[in-house]
C-alpha positions as CSV (number, residue, x, y, z in Angstrom):
1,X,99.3,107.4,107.1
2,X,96.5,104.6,108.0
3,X,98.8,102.8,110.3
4,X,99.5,106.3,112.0
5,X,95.6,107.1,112.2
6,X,95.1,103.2,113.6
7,X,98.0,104.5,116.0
8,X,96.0,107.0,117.8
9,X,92.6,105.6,118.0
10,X,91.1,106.6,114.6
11,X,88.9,103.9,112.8
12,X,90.8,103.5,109.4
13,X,90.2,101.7,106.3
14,X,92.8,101.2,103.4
15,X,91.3,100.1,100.2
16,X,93.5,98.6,98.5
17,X,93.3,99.2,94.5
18,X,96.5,98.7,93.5
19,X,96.9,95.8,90.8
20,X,99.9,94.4,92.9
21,X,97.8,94.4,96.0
22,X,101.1,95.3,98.3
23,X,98.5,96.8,101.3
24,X,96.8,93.4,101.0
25,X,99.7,91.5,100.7
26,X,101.0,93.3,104.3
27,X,98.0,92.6,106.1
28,X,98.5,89.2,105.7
29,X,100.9,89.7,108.7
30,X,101.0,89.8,112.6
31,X,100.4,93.0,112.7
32,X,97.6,93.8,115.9
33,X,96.9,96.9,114.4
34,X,93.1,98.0,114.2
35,X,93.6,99.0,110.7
36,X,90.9,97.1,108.1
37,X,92.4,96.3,104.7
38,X,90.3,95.3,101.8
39,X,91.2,94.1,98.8
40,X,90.1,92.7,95.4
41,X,87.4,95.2,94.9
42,X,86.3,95.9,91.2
43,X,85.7,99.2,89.7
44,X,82.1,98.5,89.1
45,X,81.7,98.1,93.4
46,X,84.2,100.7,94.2
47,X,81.8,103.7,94.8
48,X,79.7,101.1,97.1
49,X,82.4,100.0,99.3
50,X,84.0,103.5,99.3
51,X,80.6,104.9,101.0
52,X,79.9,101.9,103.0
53,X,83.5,102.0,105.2
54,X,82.8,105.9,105.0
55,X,79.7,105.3,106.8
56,X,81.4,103.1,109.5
57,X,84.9,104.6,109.8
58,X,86.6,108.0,110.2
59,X,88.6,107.7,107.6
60,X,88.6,105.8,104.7
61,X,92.2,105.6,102.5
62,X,91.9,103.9,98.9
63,X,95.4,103.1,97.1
64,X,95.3,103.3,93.7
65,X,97.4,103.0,90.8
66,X,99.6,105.8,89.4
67,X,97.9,105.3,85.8
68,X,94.6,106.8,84.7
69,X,91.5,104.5,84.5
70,X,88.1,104.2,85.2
71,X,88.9,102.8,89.3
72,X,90.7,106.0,89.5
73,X,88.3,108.2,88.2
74,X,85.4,107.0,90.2
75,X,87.4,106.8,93.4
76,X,88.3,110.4,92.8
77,X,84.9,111.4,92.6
78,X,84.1,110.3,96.1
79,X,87.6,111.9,97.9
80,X,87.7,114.6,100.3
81,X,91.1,114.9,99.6
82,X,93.3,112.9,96.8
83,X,97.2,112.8,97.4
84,X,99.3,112.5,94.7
85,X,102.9,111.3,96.2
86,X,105.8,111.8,94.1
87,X,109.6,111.4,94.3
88,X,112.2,114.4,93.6
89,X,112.2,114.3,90.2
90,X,111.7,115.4,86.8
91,X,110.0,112.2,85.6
92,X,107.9,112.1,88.9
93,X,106.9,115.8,88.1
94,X,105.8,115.4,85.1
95,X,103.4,112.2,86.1
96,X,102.2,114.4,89.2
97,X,101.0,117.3,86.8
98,X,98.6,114.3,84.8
99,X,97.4,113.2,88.1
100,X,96.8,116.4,88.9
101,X,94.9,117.4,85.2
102,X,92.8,114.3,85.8
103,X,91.6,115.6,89.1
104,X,90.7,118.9,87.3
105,X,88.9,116.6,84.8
106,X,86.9,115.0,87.4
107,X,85.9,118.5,89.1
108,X,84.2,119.4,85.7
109,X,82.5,116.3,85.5
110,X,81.1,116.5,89.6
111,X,80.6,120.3,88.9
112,X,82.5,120.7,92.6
113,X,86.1,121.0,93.5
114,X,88.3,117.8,94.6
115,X,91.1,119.2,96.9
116,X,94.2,117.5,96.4
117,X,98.2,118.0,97.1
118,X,101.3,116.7,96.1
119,X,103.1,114.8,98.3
120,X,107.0,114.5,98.4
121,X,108.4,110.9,99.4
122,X,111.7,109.2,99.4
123,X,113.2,112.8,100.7
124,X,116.3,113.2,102.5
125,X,115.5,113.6,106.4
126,X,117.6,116.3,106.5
127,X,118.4,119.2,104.6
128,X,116.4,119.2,101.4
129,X,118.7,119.0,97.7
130,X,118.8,122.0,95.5
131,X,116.8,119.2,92.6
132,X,114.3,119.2,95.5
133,X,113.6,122.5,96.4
134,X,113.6,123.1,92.4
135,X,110.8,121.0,91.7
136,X,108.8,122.0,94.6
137,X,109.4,126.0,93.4
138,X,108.1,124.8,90.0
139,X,105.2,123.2,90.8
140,X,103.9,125.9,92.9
141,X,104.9,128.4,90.4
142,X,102.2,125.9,87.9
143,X,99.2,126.3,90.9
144,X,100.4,123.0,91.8
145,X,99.2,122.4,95.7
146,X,102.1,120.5,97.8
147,X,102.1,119.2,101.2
148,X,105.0,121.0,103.6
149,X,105.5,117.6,105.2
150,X,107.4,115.3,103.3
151,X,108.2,111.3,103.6
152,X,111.1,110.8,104.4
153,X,113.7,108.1,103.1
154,X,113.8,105.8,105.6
155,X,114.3,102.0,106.4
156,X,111.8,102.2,108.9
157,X,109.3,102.6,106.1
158,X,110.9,99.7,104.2
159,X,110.6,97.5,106.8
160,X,107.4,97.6,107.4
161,X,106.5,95.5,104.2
162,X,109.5,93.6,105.1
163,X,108.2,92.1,108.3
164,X,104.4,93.5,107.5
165,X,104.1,95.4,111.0
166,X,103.4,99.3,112.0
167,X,105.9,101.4,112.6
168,X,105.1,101.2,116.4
169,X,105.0,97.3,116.1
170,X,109.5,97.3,114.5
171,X,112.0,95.8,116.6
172,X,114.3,98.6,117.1
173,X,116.9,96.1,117.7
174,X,116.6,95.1,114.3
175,X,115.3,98.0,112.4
176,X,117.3,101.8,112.7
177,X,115.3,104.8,113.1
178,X,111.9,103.8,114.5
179,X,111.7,106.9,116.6
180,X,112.2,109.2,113.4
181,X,110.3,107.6,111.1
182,X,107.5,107.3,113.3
183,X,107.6,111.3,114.1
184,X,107.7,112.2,110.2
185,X,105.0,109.7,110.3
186,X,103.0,111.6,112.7
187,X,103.7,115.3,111.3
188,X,102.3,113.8,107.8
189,X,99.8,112.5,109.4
190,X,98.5,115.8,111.9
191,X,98.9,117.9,108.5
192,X,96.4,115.5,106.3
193,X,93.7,115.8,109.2
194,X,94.0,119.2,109.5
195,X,93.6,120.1,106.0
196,X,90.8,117.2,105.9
197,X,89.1,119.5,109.1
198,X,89.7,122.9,107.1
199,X,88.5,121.7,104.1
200,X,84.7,119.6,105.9
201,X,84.9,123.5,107.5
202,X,84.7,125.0,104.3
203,X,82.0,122.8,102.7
204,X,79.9,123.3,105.6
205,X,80.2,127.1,105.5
């Protein structure tokens, strides 16, 4: 998604939160892409950095961790929109409904709504599995928002923490399915922006 935005001319910042520090740990590559990656940042200065790359940047992309604490919460109070990705799965599902009750929990506490969906990854790029289309039915049956577009399973994804480019920046010689990867890229990416859009519309009305 950040790479994508970098892509086509978008100012982008990923924050990255997550313990592991595998966004940081990319950008330590050749990559030439205009994407800015910050890492090490503590909960107590999270809120401060979030508003001060929001005030220089279009859009401003904070990884977190898939568990509940207090980084979490504080970054969710300062989202436009919070995705929740999630594999196929029951397992998934389940974690994907907490995430989901925490960003309820965080509404009450902000006394405004947090828009959020689900987003599917590590799906088959072609015709979706009958566990697949199960989950998704279930969720949405629960109120559960999910994205249409889907990441797909593909090495092109893979490899980019392998050789820590962008998509645009894999040898296609040496990596298959550039080209696809980098339209499924670009679908997930024109469908975040224009729910971000509908959703700044909304506020402003």
């Amino acid at each position: 998604l950040s790479t994508t935005l970098a892509a086509a001319g978008a100012t982008s910042t990923v924050i990255d939160c997550d313990p592991n520090q595998p966004i940081q740990t990319w950008a330590t590559g050749a990559s030439k892409t205009a994407l800015k990656v910050l890492g090490e940042v503590k909960e107590q200065h999270i809120i401060d950095v979030i508003d001060e790359e929001a005030h220089a940047r279009q859009f401003v992309i904070v990884d977190l961790e898939g568990t509940a604490s207090r980084m979490v919460s504080r970054a969710i109070t300062r989202s436009d929109l919070v995705l929740i990705p999630m594999q196929a799965s029951a397992v998934d599902a389940a974690q994907a409904a907490r995430a989901v009750s925490l960003v309820r929990e965080e509404e009450k506490v902000m006394r405004r709504d947090i828009p959020y969906r689900v987003m599917f990854t590590r799906t088959s790029p072609q015709i979706p599995t009958k566990n697949e289309k199960l989950i998704i039915d279930e969720l949405r049956a629960k109120g559960i928002a999910v994205l249409t577009n889907h990441l797909n399973q593909r090495t092109a994804f893979q490899s980019m923490f392998t050789y820590k480019l962008a998509l645009d920046e894999l040898d296609p010689g040496v990596v298959n399915g550039i080209e696809g990867a980098i339209n499924n890229a670009n679908r997930l990416t024109g469908e975040v922006i224009e729910l971000v859009r509908a959703l700044r519309r909304r506020v402003a009305a």
